[in-house]
N, C-alpha and C positions, 0 to 999 in steps of 0.2 A: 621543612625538608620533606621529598617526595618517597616513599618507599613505592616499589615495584614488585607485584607477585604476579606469577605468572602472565606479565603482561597485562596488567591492569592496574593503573596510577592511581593510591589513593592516598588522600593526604592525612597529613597529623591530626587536621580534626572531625575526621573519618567522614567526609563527604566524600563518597563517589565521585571522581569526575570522568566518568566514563563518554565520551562521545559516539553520535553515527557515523558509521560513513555513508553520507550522502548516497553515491552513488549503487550502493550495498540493499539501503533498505529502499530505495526506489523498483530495483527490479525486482525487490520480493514484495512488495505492496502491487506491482504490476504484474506479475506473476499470480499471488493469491486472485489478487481483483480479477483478472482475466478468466483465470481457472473456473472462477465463481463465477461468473457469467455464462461461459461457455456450457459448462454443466446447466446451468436455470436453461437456456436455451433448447437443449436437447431433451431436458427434462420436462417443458412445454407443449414441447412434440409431441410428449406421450399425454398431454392431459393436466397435468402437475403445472402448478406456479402461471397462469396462463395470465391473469391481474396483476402479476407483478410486472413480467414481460409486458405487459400492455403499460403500466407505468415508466420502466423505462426505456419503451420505446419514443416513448416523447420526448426521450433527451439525444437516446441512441440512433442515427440513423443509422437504418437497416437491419437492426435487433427484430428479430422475429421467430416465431416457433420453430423448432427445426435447427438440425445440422449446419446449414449456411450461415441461419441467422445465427447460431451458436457461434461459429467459426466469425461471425460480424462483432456480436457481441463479446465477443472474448479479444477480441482486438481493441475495438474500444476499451474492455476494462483495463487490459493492458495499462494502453495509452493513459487514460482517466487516473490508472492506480499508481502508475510512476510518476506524475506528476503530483499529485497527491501527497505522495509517499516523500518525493524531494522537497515538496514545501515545508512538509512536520520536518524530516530531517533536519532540516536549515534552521529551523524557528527552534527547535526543540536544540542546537548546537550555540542557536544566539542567545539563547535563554542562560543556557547553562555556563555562558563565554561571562554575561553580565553579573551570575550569581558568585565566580571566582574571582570576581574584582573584589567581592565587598570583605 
């Protein structure tokens, strides 16, 4: 038998079965990841983090110091973060699908 508090299913033998939503923690893993770039990039500009940016600009094309590159980089991490972020989702919702079988 499942009780229900406040919207959150948990069972009689007090496992959690809490799931993502997919689509939920994508744009927030593409969001943070983005943010986080965006900032390293402008923060490059000024001198700060200049080795890292140069690390990955080898993955990122057109990551580079500076406002554009920021505004490049922040879209990549975008991009990079919500897929990311949809694959744990998924994996982390298959996992937890296989552990309610047993």
């Amino acid at each position: 038998m499942k009780k229900y508090i406040k919207g959150y299913s948990i069972r009689d033998n007090g496992v959690n079965n809490m799931k993502l939503n997919i689509k939920a923690f994508a744009l927030a893993c593409g969001a943070t990841f983005g943010a986080y770039m965006f900032l390293l990039g402008i923060a490059a500009g000024f001198g700060w983090g200049n080795k890292v940016v140069e690390v990955l600009a080898s993955m990122y094309v057109g990551f580079v110091p500076g406002v554009a590159g920021g505004l490049i980089g922040g879209i990549w991490g975008f991009i990079d973060g919500a897929i990311g972020g949809a694959i744990f989702a998924w994996l982390y919702n298959l996992i937890l699908k296989k552990l309610e079988k047993k």
